[in-house]
N, C-alpha and C positions, 0 to 999 in steps of 0.2 A: 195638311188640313183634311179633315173628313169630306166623305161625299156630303154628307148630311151640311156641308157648310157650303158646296160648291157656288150658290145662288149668290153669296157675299160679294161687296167689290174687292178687289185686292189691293188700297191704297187705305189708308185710314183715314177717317174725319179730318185729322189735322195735315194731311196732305192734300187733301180736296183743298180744303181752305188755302192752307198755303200757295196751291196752282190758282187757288181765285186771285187773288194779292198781288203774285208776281204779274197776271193778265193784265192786271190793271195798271201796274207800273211800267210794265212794255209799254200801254196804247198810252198814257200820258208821255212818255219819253216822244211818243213819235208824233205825237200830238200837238206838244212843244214846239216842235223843229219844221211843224207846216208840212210832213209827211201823211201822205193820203193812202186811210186805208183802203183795201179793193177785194174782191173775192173773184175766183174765177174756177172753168169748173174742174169737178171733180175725174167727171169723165168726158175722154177728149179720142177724137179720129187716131191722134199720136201721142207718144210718149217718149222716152229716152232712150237715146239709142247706145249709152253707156254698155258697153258688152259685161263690165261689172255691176249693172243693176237688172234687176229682174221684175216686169209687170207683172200685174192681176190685169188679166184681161175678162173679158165680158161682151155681152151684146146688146144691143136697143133695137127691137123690132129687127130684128134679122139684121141687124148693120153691127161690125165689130166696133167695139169702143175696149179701152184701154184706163184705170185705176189710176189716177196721176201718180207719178213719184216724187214729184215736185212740181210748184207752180210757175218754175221759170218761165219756160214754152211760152205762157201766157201773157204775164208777166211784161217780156217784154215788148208781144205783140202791144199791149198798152203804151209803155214806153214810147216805141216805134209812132202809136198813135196822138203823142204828146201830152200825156199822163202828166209828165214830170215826176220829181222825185214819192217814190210807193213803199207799200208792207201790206205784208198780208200774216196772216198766222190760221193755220189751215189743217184740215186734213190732209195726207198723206199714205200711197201704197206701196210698198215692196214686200214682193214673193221672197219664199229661203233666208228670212234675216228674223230670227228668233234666237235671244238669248237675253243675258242678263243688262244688256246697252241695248238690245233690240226688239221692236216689238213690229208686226209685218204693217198696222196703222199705228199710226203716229202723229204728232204734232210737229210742225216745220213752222219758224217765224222765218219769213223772207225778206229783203228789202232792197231797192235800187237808187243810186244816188248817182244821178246825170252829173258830169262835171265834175266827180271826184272819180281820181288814180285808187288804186288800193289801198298804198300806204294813207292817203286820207279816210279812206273807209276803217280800215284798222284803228286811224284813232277815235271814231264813231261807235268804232264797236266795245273799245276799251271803255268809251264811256260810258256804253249803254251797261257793260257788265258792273260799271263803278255804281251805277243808280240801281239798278234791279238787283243787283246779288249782294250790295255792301261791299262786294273785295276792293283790294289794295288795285292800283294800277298794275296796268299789266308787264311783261317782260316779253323781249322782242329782238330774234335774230334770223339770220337768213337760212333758209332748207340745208344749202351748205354747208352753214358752221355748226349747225347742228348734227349733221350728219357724221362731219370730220370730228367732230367732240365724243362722239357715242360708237360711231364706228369703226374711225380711222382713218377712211380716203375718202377722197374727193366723191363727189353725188354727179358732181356732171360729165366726170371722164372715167371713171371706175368703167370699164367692161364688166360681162354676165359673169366671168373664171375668175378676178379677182374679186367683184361682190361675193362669190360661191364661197370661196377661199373665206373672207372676213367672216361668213356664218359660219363658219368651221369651227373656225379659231376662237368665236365668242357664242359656242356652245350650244348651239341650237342644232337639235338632233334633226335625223332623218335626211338631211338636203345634201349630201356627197354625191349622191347620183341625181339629182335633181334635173330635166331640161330647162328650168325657168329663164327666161326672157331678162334681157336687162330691166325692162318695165317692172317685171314681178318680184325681180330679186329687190330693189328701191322698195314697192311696195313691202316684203318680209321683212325687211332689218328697219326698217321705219315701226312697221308695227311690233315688232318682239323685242325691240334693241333701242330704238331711240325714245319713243311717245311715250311709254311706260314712263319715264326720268322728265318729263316734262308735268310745268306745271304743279308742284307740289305745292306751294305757296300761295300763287296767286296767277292768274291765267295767263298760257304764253304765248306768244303769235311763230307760226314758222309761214316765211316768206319767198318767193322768185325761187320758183320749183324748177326741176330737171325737165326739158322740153317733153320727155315721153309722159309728164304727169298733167301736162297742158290743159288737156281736156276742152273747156272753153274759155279759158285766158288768151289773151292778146299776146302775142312773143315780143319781149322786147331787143335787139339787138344790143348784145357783149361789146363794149369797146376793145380798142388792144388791146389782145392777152386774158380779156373775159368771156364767159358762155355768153352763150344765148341762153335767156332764162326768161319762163312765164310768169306774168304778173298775177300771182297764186296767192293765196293765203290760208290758212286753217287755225284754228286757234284749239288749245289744249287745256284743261282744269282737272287735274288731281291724273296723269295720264290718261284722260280719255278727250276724244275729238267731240269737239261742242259746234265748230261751226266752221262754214270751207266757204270762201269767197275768192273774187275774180276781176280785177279790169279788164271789162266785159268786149269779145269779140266780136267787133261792128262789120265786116266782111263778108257781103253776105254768099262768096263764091270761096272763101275759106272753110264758112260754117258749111257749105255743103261737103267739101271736100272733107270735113271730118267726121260729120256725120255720113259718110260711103265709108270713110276709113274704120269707123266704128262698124257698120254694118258688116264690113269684112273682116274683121274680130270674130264678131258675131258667129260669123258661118266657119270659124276657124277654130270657134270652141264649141257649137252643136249648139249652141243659143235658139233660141226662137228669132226670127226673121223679124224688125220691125218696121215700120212702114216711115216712108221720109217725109218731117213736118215741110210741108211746100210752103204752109200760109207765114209759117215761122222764118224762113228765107225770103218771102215773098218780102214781110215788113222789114228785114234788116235791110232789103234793096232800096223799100221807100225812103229808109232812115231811121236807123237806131241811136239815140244820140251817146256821144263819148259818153260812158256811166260805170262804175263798178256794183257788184250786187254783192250779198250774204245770204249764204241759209244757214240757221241757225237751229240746232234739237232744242224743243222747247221742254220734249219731258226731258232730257239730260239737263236742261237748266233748271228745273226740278229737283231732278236727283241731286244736284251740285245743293243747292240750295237748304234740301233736306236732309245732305248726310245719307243717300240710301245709297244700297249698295246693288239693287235690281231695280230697273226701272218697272216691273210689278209691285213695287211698293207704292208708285205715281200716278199709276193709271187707274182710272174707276174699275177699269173690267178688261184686265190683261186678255191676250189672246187666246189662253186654255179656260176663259171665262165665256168667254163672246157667245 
């Protein structure tokens, strides 16, 4: 498009519209179910300490403040303060994520449900895509079988030399001399090998991830002869990730521990340093009740919605707009 047009949004009338329609059939869906909206803020003392997300940081009168990446943090200090079951649909920041699924603000529908495991959230969420998108029900197997479907070997014993080996063999250039981490190599043939095959039809859930993908899922112990596996979830719509949820980890001497383990990530890959939420451990200690959460891309459910194929077709004023 010409300079002379650069002022225009980059979504058209009928995707505005259409983003109004689906807003509104989100807040009835949760509106229904006695779910209370909340807002909370945008900039906060902390942020996430995922050593795979990156803040927009900023100041307020000489005090650093942080761009949220998400509204968990918050979230479930509410929780903790006996909210009860929540959503919010919010802005959102992360630095370095531009592309055609990514825009560095965004839209995040969030929500936490006290008293349900994952798998009940899963079928919450399969609902919620039945009412706001129209599709069919959804399809539903675990990290593992899909992994041995698409891959070949096991997700929870596979070493980093035979993951390396399986990207050999299924054609994925460049990684023969690779150092990746068991973590990373899981992360690469998930994204180049499996996700793409997911979800053609109609939305798919992958479930009880590899312990290194934990993040903030609760571990559940493997009976005889089974992994230990975290209570993960992520759901997939035409190959691409729509939303990643969790039975949520109520510990509040585990959440520290991973939050250090993150920060030593952090300092292992030249990250920026972030600062540890105390007040966020402070209320898990008060009491976080058993609960699972979702976050949900709201412009991806957009794009699903409209058939686009960049999520600048969705947005009023993509980021080379702003």
């Amino acid at each position: 498009m010409s300079r002379a047009a650069d002022w225009e949004p980059t979504a058209t009338l009928a995707a505005l519209r259409l983003r109004a329609r689906l807003l509104i059939r989100a807040r009835a869906f949760f509106a229904a179910r006695g779910v209370l909206e909340v807002e909370t803020p945008i900039l906060g003392a902390s942020t996430a300490t995922d050593p795979h997300i990156q803040s927009l940081r900023t100041s307020v009168g000489g005090s650093p403040r942080f761009l949220q990446t998400s509204p968990e943090l918050f979230m479930k200090r509410l929780l903790a303060a006996g909210s009860g079951p929540i959503y919010q649909i919010g802005r959102v920041f992360r630095d370095d994520e531009i592309g055609a699924r990514h825009n560095p603000e965004f839209t995040l529908l969030e929500w936490y449900r006290p008293g349900l495991d994952h798998h009940a959230l899963m079928d919450e969420v399969d609902q919620f895509l039945q009412e706001v998108l129209g599709c069919a029900p959804s399809g539903r197997e675990s990290y593992a079988e899909a992994f041995a479907r698409s891959v070949g070997v096991d997700a929870h014993t596979a070493g980093a030399a035979q993951l390396r080996s399986r990207a050999e063999a299924l054609g994925l250039r460049g990684v023969s001399s690779s150092p990746f981490s068991r973590e990373e190599w899981l992360h690469l043939l998930m994204a180049e090998v499996v996700e793409p095959r997911l979800g053609a039809e109609r939305p798919h859930f992958l479930y009880d991830f590899p312990l290194e993908l934990k993040a903030l899922a609760r571990v559940r112990k493997g009976k005889e002869g089974e992994p230990d596996v975290a209570e993960r979830f992520e759901v997939f719509v035409r190959g691409m990730e729509l939303a990643n949820g969790y039975h949520e980890l109520t510990d509040p001497s585990e959440q520290r521990e991973r939050f250090l383990a993150d920060l030593a990530s952090r300092g292992t890959l030249g990250r920026p340093e972030m600062p540890l939420d105390e007040r966020m451990i402070a209320a898990l200690a008060n009491g976080l009740p058993p609960c699972s959460g979702v976050a949900l891309g709201f412009d991806r459910l957009v794009m699903i919605a409209a058939s686009a194929r960049s999520i600048r077709e969705v947005l009023n004023f993509s980021f080379d707009r702003a």
